[in-house]
Biopython code that builds the backbone (N, CA, C, O; Angstrom):
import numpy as np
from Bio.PDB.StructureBuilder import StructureBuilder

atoms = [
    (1, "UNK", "N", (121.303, 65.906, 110.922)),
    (1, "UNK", "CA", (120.975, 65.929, 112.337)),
    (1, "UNK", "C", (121.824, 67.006, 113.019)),
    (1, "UNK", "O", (123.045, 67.064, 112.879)),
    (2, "UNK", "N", (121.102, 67.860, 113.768)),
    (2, "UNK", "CA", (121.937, 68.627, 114.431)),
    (2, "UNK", "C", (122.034, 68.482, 116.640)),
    (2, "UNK", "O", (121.266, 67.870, 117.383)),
    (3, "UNK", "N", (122.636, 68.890, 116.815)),
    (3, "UNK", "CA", (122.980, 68.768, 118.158)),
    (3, "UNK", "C", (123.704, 69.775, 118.776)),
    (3, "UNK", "O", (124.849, 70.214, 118.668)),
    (4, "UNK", "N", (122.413, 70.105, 119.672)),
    (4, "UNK", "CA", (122.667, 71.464, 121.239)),
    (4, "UNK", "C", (123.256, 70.532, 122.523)),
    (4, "UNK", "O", (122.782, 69.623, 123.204)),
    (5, "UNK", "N", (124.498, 71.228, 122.482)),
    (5, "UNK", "CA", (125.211, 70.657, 124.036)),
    (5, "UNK", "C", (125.172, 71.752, 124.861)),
    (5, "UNK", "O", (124.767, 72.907, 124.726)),
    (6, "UNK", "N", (125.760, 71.039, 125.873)),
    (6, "UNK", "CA", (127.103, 71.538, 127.074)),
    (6, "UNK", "C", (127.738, 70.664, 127.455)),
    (6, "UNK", "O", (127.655, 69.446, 127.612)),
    (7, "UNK", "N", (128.785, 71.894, 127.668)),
    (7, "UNK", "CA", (130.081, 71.086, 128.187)),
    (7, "UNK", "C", (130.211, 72.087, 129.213)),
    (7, "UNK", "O", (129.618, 73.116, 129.533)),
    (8, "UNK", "N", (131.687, 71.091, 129.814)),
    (8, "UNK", "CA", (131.851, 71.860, 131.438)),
    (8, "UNK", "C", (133.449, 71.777, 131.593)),
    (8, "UNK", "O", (134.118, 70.979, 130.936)),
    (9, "UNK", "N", (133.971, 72.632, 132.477)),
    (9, "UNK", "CA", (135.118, 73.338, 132.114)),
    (9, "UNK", "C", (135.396, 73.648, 134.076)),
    (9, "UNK", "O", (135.154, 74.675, 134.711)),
    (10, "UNK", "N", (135.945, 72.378, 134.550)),
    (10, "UNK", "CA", (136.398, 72.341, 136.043)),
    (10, "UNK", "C", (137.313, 73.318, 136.431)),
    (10, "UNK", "O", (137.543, 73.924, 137.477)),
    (11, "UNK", "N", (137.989, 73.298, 134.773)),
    (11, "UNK", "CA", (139.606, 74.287, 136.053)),
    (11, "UNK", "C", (138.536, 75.820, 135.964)),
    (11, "UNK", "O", (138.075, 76.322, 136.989)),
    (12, "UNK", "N", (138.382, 76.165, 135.125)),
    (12, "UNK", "CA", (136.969, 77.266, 134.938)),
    (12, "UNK", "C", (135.799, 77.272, 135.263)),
    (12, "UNK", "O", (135.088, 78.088, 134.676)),
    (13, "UNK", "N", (135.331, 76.618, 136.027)),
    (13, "UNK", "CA", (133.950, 76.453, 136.633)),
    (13, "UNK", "C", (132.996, 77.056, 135.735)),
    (13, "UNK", "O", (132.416, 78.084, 136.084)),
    (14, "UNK", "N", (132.755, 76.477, 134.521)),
    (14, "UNK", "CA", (131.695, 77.537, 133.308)),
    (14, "UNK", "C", (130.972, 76.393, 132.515)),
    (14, "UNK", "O", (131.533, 75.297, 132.514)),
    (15, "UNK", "N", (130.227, 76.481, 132.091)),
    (15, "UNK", "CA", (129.804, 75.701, 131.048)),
    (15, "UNK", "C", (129.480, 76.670, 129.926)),
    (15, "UNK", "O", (129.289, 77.878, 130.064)),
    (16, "UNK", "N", (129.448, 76.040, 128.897)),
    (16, "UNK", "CA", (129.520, 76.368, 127.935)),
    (16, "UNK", "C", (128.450, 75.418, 126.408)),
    (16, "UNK", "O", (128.614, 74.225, 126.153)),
    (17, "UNK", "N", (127.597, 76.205, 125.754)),
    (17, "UNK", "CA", (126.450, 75.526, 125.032)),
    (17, "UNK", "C", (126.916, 75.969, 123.652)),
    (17, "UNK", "O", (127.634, 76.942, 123.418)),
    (18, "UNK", "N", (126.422, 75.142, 122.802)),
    (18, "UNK", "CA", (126.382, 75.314, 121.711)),
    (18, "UNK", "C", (126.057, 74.277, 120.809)),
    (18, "UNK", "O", (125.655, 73.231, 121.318)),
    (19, "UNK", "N", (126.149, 74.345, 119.481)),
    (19, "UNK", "CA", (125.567, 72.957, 118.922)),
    (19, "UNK", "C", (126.020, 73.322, 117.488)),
    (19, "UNK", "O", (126.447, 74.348, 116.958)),
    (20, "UNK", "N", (125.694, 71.776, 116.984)),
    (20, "UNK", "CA", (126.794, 70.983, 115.797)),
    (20, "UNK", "C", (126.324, 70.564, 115.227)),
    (20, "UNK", "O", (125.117, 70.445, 115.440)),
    (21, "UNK", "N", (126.986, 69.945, 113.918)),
    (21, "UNK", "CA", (126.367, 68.790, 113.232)),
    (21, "UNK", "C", (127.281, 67.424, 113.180)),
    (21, "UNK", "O", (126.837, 66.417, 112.629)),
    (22, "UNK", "N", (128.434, 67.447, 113.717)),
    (22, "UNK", "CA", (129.076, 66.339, 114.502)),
    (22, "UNK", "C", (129.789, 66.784, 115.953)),
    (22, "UNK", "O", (130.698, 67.596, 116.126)),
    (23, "UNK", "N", (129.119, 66.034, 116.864)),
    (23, "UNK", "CA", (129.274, 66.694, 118.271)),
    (23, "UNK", "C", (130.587, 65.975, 118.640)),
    (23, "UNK", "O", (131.366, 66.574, 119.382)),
    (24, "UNK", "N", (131.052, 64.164, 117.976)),
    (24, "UNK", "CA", (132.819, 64.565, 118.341)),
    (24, "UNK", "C", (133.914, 65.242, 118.170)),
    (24, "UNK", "O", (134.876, 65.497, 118.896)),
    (25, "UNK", "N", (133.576, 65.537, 116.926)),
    (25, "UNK", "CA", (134.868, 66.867, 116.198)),
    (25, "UNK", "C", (134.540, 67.866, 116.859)),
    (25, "UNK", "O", (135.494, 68.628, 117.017)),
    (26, "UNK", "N", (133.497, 68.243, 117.371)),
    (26, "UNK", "CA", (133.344, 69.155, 118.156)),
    (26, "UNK", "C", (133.715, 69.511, 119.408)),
    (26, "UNK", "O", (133.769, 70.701, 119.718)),
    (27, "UNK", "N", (134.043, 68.436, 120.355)),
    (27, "UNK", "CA", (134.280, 68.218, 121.334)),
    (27, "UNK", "C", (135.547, 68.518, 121.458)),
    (27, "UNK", "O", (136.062, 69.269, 122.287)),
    (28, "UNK", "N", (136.315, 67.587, 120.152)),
    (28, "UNK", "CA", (138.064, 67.698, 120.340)),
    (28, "UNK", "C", (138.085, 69.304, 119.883)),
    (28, "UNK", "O", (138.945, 70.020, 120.396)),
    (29, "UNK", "N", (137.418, 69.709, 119.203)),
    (29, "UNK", "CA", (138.422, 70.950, 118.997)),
    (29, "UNK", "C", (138.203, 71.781, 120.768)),
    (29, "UNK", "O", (139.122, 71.665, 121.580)),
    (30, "UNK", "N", (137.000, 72.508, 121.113)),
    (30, "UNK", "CA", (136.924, 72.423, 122.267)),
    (30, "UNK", "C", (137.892, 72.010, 123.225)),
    (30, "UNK", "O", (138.450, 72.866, 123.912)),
    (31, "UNK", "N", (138.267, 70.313, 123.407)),
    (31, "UNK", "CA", (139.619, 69.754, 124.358)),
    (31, "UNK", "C", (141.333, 70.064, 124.048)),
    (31, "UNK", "O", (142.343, 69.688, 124.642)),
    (32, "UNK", "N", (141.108, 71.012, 122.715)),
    (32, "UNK", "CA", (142.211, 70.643, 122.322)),
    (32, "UNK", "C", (142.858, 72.301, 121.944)),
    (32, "UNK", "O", (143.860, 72.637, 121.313)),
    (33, "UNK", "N", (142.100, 72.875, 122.438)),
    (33, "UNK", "CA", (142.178, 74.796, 122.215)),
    (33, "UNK", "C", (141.722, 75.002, 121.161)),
    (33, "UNK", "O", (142.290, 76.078, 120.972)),
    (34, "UNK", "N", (140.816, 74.768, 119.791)),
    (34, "UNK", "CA", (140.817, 74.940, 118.663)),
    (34, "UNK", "C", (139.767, 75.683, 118.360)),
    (34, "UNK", "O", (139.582, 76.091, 117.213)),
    (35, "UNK", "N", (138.719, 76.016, 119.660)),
    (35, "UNK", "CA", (137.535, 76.873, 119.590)),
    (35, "UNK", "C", (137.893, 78.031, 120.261)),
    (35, "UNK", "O", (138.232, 77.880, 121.435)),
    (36, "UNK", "N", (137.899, 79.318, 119.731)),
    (36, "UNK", "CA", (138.789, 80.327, 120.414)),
    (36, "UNK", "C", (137.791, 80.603, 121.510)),
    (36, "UNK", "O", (138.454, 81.078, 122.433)),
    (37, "UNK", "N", (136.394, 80.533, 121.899)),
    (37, "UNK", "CA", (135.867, 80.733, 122.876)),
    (37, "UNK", "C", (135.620, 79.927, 124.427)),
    (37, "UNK", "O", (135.052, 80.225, 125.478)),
    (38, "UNK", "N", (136.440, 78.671, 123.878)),
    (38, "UNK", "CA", (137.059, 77.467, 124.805)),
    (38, "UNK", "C", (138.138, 77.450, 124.952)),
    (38, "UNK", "O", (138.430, 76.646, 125.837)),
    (39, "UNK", "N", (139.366, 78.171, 124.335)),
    (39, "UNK", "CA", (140.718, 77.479, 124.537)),
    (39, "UNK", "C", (141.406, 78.246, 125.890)),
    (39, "UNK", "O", (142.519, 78.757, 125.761)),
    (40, "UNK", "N", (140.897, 78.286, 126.818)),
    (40, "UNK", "CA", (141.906, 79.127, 128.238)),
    (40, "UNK", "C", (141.289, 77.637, 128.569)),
    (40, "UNK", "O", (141.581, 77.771, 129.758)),
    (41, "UNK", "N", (140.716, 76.399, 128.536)),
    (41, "UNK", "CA", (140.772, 75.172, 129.137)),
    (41, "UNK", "C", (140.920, 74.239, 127.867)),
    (41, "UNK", "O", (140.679, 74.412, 126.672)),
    (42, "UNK", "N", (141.537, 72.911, 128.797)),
    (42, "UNK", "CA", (141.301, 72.076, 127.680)),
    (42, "UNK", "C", (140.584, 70.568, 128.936)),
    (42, "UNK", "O", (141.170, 69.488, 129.014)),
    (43, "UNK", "N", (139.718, 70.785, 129.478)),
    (43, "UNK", "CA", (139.174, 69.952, 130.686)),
    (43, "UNK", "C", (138.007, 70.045, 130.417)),
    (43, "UNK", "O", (137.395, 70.130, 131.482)),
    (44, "UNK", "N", (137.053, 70.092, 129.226)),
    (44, "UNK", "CA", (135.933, 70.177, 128.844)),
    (44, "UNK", "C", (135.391, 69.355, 128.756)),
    (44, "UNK", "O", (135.923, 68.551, 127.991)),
    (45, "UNK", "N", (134.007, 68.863, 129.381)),
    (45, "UNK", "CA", (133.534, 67.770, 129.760)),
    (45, "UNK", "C", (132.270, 67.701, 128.918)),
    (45, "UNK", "O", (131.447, 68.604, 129.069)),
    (46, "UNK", "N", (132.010, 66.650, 127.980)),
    (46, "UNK", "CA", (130.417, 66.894, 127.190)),
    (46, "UNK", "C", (129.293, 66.757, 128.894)),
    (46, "UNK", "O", (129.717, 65.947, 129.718)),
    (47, "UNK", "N", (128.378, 67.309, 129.152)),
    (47, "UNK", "CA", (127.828, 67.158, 130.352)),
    (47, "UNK", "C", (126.192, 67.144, 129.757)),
    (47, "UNK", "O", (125.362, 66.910, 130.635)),
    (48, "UNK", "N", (125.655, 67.365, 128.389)),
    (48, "UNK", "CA", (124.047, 67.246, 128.015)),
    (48, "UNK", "C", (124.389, 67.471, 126.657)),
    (48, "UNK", "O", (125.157, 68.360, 126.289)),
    (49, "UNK", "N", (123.753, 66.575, 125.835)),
    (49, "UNK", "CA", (123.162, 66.594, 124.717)),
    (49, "UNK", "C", (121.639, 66.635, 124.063)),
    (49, "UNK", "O", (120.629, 66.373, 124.716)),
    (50, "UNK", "N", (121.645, 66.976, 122.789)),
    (50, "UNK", "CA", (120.097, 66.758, 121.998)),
    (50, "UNK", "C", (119.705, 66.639, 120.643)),
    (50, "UNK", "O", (119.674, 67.766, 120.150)),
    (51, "UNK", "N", (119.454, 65.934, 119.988)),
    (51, "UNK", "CA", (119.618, 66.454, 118.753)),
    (51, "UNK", "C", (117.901, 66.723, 118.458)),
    (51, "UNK", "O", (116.906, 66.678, 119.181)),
    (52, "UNK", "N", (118.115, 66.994, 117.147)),
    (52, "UNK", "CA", (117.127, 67.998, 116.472)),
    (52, "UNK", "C", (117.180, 67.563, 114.906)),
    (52, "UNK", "O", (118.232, 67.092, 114.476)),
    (53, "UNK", "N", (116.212, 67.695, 114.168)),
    (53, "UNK", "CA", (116.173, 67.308, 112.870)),
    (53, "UNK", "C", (115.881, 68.311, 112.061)),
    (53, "UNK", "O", (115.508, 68.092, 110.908)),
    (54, "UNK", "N", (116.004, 69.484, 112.531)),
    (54, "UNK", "CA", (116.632, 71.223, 111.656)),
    (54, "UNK", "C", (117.501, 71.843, 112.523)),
    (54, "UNK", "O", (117.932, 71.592, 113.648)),
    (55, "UNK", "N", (117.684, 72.939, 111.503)),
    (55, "UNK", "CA", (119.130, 74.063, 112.156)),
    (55, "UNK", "C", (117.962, 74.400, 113.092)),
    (55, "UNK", "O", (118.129, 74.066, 114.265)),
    (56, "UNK", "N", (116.643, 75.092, 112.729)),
    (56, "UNK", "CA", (116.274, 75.940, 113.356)),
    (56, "UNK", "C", (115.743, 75.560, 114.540)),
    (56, "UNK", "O", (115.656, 76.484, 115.349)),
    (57, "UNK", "N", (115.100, 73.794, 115.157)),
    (57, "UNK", "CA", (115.229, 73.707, 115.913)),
    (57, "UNK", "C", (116.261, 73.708, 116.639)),
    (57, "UNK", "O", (116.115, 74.406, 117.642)),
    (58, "UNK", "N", (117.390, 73.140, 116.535)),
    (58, "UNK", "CA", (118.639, 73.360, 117.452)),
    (58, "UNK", "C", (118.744, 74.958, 117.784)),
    (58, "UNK", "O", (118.920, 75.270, 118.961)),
    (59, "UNK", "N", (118.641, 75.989, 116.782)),
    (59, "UNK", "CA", (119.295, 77.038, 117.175)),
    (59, "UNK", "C", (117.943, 77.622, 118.321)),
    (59, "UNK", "O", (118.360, 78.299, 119.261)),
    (60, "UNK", "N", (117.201, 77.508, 118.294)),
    (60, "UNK", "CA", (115.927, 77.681, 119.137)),
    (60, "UNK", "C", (116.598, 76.938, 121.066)),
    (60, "UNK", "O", (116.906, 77.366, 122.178)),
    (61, "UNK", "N", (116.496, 75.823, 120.413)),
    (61, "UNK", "CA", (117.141, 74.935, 122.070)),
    (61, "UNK", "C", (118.388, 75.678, 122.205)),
    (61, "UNK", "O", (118.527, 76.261, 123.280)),
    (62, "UNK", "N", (119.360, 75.790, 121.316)),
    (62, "UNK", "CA", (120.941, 76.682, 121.743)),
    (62, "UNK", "C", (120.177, 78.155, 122.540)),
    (62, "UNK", "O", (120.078, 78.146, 123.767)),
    (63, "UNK", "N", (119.718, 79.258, 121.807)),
    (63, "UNK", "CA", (119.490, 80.081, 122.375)),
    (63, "UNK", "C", (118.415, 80.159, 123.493)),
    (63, "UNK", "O", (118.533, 81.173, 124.181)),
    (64, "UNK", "N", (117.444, 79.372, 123.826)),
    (64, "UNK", "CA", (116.644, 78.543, 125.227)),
    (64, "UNK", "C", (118.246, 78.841, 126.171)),
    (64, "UNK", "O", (118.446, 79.741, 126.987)),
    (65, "UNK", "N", (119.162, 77.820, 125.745)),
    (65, "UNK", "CA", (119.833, 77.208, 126.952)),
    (65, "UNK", "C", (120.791, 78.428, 127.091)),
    (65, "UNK", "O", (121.273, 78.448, 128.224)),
    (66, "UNK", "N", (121.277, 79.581, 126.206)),
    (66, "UNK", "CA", (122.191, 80.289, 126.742)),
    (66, "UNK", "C", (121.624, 81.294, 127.652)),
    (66, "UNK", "O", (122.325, 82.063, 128.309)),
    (67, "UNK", "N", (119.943, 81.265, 127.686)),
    (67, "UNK", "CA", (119.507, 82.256, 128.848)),
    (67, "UNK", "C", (118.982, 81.660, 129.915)),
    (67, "UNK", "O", (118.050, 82.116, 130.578)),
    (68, "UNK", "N", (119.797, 80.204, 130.195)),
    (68, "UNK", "CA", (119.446, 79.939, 131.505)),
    (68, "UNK", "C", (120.495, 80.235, 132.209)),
    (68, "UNK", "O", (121.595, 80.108, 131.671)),
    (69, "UNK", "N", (120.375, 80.840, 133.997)),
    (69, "UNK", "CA", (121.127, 81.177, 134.237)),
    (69, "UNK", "C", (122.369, 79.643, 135.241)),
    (69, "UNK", "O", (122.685, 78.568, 134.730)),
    (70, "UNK", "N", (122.604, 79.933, 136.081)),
    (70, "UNK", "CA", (123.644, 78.535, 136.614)),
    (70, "UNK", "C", (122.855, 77.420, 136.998)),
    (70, "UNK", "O", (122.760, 76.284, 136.533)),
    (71, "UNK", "N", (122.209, 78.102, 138.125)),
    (71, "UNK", "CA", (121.287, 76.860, 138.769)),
    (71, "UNK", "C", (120.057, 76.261, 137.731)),
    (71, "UNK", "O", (119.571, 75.131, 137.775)),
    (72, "UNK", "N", (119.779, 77.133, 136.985)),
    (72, "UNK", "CA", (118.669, 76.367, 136.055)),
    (72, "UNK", "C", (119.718, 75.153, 135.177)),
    (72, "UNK", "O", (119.364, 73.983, 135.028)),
    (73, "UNK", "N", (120.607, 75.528, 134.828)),
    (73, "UNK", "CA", (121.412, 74.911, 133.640)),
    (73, "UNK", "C", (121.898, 73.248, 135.468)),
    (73, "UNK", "O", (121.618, 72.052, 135.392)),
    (74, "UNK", "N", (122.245, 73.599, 136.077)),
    (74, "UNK", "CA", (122.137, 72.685, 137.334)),
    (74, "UNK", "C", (120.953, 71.535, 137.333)),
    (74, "UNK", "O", (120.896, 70.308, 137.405)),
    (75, "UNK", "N", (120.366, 72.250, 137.253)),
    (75, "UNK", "CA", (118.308, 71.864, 137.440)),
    (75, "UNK", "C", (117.930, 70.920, 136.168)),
    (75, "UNK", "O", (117.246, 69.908, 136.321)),
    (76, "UNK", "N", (118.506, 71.393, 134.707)),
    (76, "UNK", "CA", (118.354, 70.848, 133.869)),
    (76, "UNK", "C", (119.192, 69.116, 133.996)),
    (76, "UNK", "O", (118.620, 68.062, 133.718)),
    (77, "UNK", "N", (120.500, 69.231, 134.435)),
    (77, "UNK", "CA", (121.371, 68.220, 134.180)),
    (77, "UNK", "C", (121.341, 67.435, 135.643)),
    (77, "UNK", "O", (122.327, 66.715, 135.801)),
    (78, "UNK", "N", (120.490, 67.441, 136.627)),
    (78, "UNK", "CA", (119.720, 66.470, 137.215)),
    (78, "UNK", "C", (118.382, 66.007, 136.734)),
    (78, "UNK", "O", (117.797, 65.307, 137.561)),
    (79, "UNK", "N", (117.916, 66.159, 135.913)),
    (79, "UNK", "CA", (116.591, 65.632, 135.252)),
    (79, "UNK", "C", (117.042, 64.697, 134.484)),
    (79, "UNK", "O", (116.267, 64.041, 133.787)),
]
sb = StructureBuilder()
sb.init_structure("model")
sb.init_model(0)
sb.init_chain("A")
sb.init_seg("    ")
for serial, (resi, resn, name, xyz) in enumerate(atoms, 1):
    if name == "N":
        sb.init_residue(resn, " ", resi, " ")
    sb.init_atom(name, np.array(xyz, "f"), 0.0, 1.0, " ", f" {name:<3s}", serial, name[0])
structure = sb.get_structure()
């Protein structure tokens, strides 16, 4: 099973997508500086999940969600 997130990053006002095949180890490294493209925070909030039953769907939804821009990614996580 795989799984496309975001997370959210208060002291940085950013979110940030990507996806896994275990989304808690994922999370801590993320909270804990261990993802070098997360570690200037460690206030990372899981804020949407999904899973998927191939890589290639997930990587399809990952790259969907990295070209939405703020307010869509907004738009999404009130639905």
């Amino acid at each position: 099973m795989y799984q496309v997130y975001i997370i959210y990053s208060k002291t940085l006002d950013v979110y940030y997508k990507g996806f896994t095949t275990d989304l808690n180890k994922r999370i801590l490294e993320h909270t804990t500086g261990l993802s070098r493209f997360t570690s200037k925070a460690t206030d990372w909030e899981l804020v949407y999940s999904i899973s998927f039953e191939t890589k290639k769907e997930a990587l399809l939804e990952e790259k969907r969600l990295k070209k939405l821009n703020r307010l869509s990614i907004k738009k999404l996580l009130m639905d």
